[in-house]
TORFI-853314 format. One line per field, with one value per residue: x, y, z of N, C-alpha, C in turn; residue number from 1. Coordinates in nm, 2 decimals, decimal comma. Layout:
% TORFI-853314
n.px <- X	... $
n.py <- Y	... $
n.pz <- Z	... $
ca.px <- X	... $
ca.py <- Y	... $
ca.pz <- Z	... $
c.px <- X	... $
c.py <- Y	... $
c.pz <- Z	... $
k <- NUM	... $
//
This chain:
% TORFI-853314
n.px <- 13,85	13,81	14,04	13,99	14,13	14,06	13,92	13,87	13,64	13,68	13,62	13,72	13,95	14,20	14,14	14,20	14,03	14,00	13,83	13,62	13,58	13,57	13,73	13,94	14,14	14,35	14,53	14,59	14,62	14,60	14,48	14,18	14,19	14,46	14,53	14,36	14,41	14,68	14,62	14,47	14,68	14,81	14,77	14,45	14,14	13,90	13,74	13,72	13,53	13,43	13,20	13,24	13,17	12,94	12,83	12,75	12,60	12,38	12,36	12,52	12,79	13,06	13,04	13,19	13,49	13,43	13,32	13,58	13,74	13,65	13,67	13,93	14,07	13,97	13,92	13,59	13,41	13,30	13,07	13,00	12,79	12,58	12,41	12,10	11,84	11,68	11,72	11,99	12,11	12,07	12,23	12,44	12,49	12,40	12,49	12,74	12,87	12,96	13,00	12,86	12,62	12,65	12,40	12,35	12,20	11,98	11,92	11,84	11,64	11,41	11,35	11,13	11,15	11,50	11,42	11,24	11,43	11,61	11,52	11,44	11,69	11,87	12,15	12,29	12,30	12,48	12,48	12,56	12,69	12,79	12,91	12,88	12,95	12,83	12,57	12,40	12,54	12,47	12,46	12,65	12,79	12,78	12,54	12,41	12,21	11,94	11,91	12,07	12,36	12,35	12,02	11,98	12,08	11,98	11,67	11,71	11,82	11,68	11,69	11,86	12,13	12,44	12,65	12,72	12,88	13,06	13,13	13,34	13,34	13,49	13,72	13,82	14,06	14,23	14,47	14,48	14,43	14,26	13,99	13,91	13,63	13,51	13,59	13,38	13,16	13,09	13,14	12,89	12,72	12,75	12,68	12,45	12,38	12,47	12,65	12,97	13,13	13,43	13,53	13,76	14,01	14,19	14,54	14,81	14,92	14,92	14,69	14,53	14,56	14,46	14,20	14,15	14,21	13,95	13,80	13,79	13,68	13,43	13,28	13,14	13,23	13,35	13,53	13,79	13,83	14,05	14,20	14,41	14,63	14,78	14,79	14,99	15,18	15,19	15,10	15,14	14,99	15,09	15,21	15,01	14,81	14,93	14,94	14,71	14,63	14,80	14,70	14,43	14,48 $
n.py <- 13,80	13,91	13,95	13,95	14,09	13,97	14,09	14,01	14,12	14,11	14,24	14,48	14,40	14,30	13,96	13,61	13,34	12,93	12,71	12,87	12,84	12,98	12,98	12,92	13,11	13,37	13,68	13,95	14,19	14,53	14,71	14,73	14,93	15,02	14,73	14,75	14,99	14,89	14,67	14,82	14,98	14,78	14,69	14,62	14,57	14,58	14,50	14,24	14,18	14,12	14,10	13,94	13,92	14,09	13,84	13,64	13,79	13,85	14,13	14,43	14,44	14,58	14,85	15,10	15,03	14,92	15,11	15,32	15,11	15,17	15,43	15,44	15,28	15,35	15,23	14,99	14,82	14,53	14,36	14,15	13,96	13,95	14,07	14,13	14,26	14,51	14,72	14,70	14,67	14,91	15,08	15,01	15,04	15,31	15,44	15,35	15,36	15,12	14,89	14,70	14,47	14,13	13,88	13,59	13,41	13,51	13,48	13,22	13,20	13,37	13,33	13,50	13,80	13,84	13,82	14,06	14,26	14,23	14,33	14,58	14,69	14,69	14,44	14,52	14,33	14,07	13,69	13,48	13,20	12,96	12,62	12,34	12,04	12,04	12,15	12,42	12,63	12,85	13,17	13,22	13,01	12,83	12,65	12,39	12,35	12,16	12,17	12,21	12,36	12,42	12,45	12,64	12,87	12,82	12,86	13,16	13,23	13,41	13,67	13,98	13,98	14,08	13,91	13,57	13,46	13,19	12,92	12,66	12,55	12,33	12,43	12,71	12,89	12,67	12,63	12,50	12,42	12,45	12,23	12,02	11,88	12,14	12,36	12,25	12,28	12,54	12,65	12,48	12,61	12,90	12,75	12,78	13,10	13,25	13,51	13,38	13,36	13,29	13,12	13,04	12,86	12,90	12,92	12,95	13,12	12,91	12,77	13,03	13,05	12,79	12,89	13,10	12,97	12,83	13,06	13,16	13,04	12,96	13,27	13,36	13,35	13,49	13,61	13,57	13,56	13,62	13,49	13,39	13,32	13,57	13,71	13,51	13,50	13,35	13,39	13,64	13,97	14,16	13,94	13,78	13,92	13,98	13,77	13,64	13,77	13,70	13,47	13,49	13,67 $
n.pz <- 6,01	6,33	6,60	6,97	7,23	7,59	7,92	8,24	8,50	8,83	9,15	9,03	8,96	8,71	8,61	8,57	8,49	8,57	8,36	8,43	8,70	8,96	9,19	9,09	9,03	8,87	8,93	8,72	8,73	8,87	8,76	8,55	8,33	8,26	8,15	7,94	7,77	7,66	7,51	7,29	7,24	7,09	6,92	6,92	6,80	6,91	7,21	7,47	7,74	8,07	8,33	8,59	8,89	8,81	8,66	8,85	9,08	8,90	8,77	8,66	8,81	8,85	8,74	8,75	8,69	8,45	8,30	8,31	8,14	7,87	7,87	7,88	7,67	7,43	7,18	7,03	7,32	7,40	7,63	7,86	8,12	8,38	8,21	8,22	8,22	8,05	8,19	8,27	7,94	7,92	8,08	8,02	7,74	7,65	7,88	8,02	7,77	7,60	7,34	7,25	7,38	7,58	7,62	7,83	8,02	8,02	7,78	7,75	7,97	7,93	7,66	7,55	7,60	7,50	7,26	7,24	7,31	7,10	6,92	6,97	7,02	6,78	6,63	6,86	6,98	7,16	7,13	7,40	7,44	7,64	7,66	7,81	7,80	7,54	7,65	7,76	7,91	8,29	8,51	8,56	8,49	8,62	8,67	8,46	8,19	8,04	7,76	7,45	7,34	7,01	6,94	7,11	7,00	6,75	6,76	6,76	6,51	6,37	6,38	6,43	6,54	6,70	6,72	6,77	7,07	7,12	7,36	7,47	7,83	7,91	7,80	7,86	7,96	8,01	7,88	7,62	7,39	7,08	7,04	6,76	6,78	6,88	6,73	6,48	6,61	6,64	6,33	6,28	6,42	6,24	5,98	6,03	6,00	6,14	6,29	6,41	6,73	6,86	7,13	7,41	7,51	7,31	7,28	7,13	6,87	6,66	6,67	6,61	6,32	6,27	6,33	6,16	5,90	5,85	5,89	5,67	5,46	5,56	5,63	5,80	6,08	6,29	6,46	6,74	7,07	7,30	7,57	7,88	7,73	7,63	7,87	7,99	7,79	7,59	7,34	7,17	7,15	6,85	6,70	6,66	6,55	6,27	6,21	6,20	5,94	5,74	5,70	5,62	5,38 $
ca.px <- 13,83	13,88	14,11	13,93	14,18	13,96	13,95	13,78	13,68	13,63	13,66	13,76	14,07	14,18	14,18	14,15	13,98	14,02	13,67	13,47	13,57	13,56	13,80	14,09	14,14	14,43	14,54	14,67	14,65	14,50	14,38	14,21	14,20	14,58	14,56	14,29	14,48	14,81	14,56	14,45	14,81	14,92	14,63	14,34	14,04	13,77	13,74	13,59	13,50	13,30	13,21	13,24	13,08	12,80	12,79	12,76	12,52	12,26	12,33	12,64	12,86	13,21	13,02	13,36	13,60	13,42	13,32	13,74	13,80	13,60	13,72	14,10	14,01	13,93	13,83	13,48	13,40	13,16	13,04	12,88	12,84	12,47	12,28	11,95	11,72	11,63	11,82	12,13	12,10	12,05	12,29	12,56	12,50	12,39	12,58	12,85	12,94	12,95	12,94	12,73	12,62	12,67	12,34	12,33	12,17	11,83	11,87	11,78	11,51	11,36	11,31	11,02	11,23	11,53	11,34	11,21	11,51	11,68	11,47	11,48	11,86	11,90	12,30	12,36	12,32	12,52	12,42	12,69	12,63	12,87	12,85	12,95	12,94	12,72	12,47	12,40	12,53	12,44	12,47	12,83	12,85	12,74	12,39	12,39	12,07	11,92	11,93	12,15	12,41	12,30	11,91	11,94	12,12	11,88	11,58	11,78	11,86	11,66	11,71	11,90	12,26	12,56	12,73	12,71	13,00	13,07	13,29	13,36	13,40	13,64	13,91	13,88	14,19	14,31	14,59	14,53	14,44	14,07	14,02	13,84	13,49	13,51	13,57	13,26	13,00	13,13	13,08	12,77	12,64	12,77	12,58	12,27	12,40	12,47	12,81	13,05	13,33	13,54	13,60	13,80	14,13	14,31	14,66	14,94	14,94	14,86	14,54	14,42	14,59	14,34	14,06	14,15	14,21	13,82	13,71	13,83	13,59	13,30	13,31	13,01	13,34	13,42	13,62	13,87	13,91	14,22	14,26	14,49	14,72	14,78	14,85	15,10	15,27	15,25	15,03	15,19	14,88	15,08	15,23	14,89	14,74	15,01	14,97	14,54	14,61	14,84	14,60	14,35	14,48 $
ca.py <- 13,75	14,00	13,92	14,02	14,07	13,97	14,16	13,94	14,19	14,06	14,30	14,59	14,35	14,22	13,86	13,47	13,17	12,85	12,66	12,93	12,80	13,10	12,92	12,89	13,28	13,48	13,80	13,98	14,31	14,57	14,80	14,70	14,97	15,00	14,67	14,80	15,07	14,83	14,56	14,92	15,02	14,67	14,68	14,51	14,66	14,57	14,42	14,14	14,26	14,01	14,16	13,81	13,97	14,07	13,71	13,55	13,81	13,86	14,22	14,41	14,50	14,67	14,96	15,20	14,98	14,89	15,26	15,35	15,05	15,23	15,58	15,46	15,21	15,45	15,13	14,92	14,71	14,42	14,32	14,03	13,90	14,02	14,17	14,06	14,35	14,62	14,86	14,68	14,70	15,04	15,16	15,02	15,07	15,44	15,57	15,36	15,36	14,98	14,92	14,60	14,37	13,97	13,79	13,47	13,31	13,53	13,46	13,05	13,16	13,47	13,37	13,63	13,90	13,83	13,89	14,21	14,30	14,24	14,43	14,71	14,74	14,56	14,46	14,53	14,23	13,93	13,58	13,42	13,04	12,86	12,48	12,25	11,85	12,04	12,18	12,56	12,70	12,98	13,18	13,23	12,93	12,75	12,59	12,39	12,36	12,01	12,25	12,22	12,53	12,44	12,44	12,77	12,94	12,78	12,95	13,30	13,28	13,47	13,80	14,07	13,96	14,12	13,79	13,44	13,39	13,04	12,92	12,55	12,58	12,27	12,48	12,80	12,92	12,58	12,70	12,34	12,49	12,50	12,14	11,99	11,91	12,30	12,43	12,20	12,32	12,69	12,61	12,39	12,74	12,96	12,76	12,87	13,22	13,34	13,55	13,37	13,47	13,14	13,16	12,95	12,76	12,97	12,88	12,96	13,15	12,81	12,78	13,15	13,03	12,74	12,99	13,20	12,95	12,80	13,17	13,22	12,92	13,01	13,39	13,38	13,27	13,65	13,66	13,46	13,63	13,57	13,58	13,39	13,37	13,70	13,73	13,48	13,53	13,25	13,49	13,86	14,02	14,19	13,85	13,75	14,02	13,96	13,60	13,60	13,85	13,63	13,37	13,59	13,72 $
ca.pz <- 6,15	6,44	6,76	7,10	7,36	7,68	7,99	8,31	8,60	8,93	9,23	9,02	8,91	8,57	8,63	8,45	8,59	8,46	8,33	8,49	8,84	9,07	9,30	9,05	8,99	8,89	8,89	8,60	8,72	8,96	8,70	8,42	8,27	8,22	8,05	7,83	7,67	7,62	7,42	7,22	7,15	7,03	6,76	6,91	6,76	7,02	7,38	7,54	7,88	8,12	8,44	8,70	8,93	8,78	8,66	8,97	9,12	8,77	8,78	8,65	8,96	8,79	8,68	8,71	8,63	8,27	8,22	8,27	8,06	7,78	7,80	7,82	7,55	7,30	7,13	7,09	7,39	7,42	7,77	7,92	8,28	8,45	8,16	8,24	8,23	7,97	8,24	8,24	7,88	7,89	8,17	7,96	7,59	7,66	7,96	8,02	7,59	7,56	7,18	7,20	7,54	7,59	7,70	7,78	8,10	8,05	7,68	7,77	8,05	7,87	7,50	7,49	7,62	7,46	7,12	7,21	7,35	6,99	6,82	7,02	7,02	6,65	6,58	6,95	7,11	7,11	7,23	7,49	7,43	7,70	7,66	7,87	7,72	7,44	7,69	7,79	8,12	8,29	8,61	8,56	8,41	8,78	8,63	8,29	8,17	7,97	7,62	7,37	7,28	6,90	6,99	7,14	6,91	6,63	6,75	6,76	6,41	6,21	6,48	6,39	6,65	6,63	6,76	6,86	7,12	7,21	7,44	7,54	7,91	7,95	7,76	7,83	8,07	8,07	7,77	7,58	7,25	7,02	6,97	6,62	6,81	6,96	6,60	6,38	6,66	6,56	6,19	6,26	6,42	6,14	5,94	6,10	5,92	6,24	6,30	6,57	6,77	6,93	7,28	7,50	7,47	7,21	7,32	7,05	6,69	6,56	6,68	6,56	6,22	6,20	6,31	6,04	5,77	5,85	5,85	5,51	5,38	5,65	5,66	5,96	6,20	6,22	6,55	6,84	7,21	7,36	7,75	7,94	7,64	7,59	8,01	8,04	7,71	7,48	7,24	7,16	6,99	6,71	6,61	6,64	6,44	6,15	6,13	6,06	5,83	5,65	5,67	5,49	5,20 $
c.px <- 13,90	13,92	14,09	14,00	14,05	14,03	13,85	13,82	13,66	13,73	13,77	13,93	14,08	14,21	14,11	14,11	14,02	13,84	13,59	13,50	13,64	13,69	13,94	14,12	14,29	14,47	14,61	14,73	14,56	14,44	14,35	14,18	14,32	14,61	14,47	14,34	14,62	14,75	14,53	14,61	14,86	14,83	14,51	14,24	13,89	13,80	13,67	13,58	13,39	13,31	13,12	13,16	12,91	12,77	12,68	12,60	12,33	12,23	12,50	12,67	12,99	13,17	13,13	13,44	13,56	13,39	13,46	13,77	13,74	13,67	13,85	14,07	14,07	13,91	13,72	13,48	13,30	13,17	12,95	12,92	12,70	12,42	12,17	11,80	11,72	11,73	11,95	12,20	12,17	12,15	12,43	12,57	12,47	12,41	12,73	12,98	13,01	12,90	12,84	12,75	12,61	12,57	12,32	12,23	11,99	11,77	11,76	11,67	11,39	11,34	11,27	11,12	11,33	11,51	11,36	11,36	11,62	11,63	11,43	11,63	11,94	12,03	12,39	12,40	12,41	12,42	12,52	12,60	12,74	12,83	12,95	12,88	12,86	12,59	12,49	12,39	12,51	12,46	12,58	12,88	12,81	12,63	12,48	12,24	12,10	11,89	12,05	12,21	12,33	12,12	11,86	11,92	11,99	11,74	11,57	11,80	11,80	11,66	11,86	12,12	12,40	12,66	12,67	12,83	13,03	13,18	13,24	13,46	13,53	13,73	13,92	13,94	14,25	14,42	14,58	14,48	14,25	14,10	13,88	13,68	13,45	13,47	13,41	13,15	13,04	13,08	12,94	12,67	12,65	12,72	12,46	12,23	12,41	12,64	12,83	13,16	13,36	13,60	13,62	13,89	14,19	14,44	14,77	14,84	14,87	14,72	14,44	14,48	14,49	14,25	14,05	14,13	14,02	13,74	13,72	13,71	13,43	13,38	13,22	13,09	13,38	13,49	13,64	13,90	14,02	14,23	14,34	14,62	14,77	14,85	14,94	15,23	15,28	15,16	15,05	15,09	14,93	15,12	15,11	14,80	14,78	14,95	14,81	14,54	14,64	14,74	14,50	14,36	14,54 $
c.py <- 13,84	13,93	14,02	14,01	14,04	14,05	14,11	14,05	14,11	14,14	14,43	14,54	14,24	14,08	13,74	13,41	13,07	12,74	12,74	12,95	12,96	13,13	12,86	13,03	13,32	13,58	13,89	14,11	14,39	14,66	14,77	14,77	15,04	14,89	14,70	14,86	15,00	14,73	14,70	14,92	14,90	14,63	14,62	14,60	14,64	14,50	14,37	14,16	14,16	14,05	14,03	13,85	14,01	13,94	13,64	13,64	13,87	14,04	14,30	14,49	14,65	14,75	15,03	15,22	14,95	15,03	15,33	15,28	15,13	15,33	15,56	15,37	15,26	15,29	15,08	14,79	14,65	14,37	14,21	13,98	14,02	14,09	14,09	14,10	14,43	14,74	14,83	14,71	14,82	15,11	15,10	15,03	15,24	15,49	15,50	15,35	15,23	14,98	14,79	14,52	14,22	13,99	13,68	13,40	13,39	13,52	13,28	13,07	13,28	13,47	13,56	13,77	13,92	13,90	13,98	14,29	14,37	14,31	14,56	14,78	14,64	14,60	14,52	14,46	14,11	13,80	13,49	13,25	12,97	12,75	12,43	12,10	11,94	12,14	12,32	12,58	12,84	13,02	13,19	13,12	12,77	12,65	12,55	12,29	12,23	12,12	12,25	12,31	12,55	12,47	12,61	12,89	12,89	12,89	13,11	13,33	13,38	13,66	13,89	14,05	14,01	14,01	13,69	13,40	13,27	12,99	12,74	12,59	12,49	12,31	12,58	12,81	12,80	12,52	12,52	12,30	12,44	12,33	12,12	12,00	12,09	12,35	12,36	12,22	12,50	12,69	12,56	12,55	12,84	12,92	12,81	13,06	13,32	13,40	13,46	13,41	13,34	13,24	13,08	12,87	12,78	12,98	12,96	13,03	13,06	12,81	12,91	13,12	12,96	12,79	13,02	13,10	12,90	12,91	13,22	13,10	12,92	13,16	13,45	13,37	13,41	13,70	13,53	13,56	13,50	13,58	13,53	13,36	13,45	13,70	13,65	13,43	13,44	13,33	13,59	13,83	14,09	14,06	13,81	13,76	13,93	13,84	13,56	13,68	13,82	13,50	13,42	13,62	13,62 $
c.pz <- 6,25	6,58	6,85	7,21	7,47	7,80	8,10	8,40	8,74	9,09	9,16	8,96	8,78	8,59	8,51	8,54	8,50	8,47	8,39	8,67	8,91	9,20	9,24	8,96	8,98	8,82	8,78	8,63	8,77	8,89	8,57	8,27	8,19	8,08	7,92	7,72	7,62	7,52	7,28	7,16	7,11	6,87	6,79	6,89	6,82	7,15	7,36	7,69	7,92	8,29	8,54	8,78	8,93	8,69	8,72	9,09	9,02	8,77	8,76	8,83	8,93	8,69	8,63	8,67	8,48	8,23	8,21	8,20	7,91	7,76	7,79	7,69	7,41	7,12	7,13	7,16	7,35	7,55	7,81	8,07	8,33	8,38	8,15	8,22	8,10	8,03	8,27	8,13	7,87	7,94	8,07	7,81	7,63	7,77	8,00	7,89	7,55	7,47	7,16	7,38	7,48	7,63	7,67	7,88	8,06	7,87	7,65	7,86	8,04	7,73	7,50	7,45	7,57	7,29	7,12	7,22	7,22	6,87	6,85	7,04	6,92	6,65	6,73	7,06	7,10	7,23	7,30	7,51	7,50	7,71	7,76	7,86	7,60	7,50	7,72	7,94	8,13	8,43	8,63	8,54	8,58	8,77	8,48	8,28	8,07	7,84	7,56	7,29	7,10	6,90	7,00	7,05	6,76	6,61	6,75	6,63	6,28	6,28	6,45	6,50	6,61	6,66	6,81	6,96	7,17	7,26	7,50	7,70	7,99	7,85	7,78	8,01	8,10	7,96	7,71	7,43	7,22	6,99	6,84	6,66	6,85	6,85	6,50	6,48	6,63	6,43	6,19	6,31	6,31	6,02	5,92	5,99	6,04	6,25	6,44	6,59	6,86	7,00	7,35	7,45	7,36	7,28	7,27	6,95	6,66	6,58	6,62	6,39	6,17	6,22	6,16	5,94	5,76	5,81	5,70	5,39	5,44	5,72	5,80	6,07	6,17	6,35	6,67	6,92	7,23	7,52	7,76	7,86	7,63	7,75	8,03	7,95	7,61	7,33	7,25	7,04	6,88	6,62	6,55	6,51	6,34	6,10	6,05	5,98	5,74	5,58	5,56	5,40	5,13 $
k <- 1	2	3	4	5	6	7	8	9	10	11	12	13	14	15	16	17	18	19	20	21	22	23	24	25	26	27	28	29	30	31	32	33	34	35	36	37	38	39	40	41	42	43	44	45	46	47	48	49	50	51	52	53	54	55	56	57	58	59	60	61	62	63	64	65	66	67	68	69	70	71	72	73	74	75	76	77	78	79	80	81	82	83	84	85	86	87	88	89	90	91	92	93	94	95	96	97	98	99	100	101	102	103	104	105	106	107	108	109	110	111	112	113	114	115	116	117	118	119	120	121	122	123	124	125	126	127	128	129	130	131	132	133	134	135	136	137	138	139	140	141	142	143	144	145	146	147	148	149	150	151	152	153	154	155	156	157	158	159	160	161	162	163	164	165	166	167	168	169	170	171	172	173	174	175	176	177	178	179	180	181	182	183	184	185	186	187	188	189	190	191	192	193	194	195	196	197	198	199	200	201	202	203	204	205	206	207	208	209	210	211	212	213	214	215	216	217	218	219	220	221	222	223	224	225	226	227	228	229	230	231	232	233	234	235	236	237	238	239	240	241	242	243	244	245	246	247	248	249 $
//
């Protein structure tokens, strides 16, 4: 199970929100490609990178700032927030060296596209499934649609995905840990045979301990981002690291 430091841009600045909300923002840090390379040097072996911005306007925005987060990096990112097109796609898997893209809002109003999309860029796409009560938001999380995160994800499964990310949006940034329902819709998707990566409301160690021990029994549960944990200190990523590793072997 791999640990995804996150990295939220909005205006070129590394920031958290809490549930999504736009209007409860803060700041971590004015460059985030500084904190990029300090998540690199503490061991983390990929990013989560979500460009708010391009969220909120269906198009990425923090071109500059996610291409410096790359080259200092010197790690693989994953991006989501405004991939919607084919040339969003495109502009960031092949020029800005984003190792795989998030879609999610044009994954629920684009099946068709979607598809093609995945089999034109097989193992490079993930599917960003944010629930809120169970249902699929989108639009930066501003719309939630009458479809059900499991539903969605159902009809994706037999497609080539390099991820399922799911994130319950009443916990993430509001530090109050993964609770039991959060984790058996993770599993209930990992059934599916789809890889996931748990997102939102990883708090403490403990919590990436019961990640881990689940992923050791469901191997499809193959990664836990981390944000505002990590920014306001109650998660040091090497303890981090150490402790799912212990869990593992």
């Amino acid at each position: 199970m791999q640990l995804l430091p996150a990295i939220d841009i909005r205006g070129g600045q590394c920031v958290r929100l809490r549930q999504g909300d736009y209007a409860q923002e803060t700041v971590f840090g004015s460059d985030p490609a500084v904190m990029a390379r300090r998540w690199a040097n503490e061991g983390g072996e990929r990013l989560h990178l979500v460009d708010l911005d391009g969220a909120k306007a269906g198009h990425p925005i923090n071109v500059d700032a996610i291409r410096r987060i790359v080259e200092s990096a010197g790690i693989p990112c994953q991006l989501g927030g405004g991939i919607r097109d084919e040339a969003a796609i495109r502009l960031m898997l092949d020029d800005v060296g984003i190792d795989r893209v998030i879609v999610g809002t044009a994954a629920l109003k684009k099946p068709d596209w979607f598809r093609e999309m995945t089999q034109a860029f097989p193992g490079r796409l993930c599917l960003g499934l944010d629930a809120r009560n169970g249902f699929v938001a989108t639009q930066g999380w501003r719309d939630v649609s009458q479809v059900s995160a499991f539903e969605l994800a159902k009809q994706y499964a037999d497609l080539d995905l390099a991820a399922v990310i799911y994130t319950n949006i009443a916990l993430d940034g509001m530090m109050q840990g993964v609770d039991r329902g959060t984790i058996n819709d993770m599993l209930r998707l990992a059934e599916l045979g789809l890889p996931v990566i748990a997102s939102g409301g990883v708090t403490t160690v403990d919590d990436l301990r019961t990640l881990a021990l689940e992923s050791r029994k469901q191997p499809k549960l193959i990664g836990a981002i981390i944000g505002r944990a990590l920014y306001e200190g109650t998660i040091q990523l090497p303890a981090a690291l150490t402790a799912v590793e212990e869990c593992l072997t």
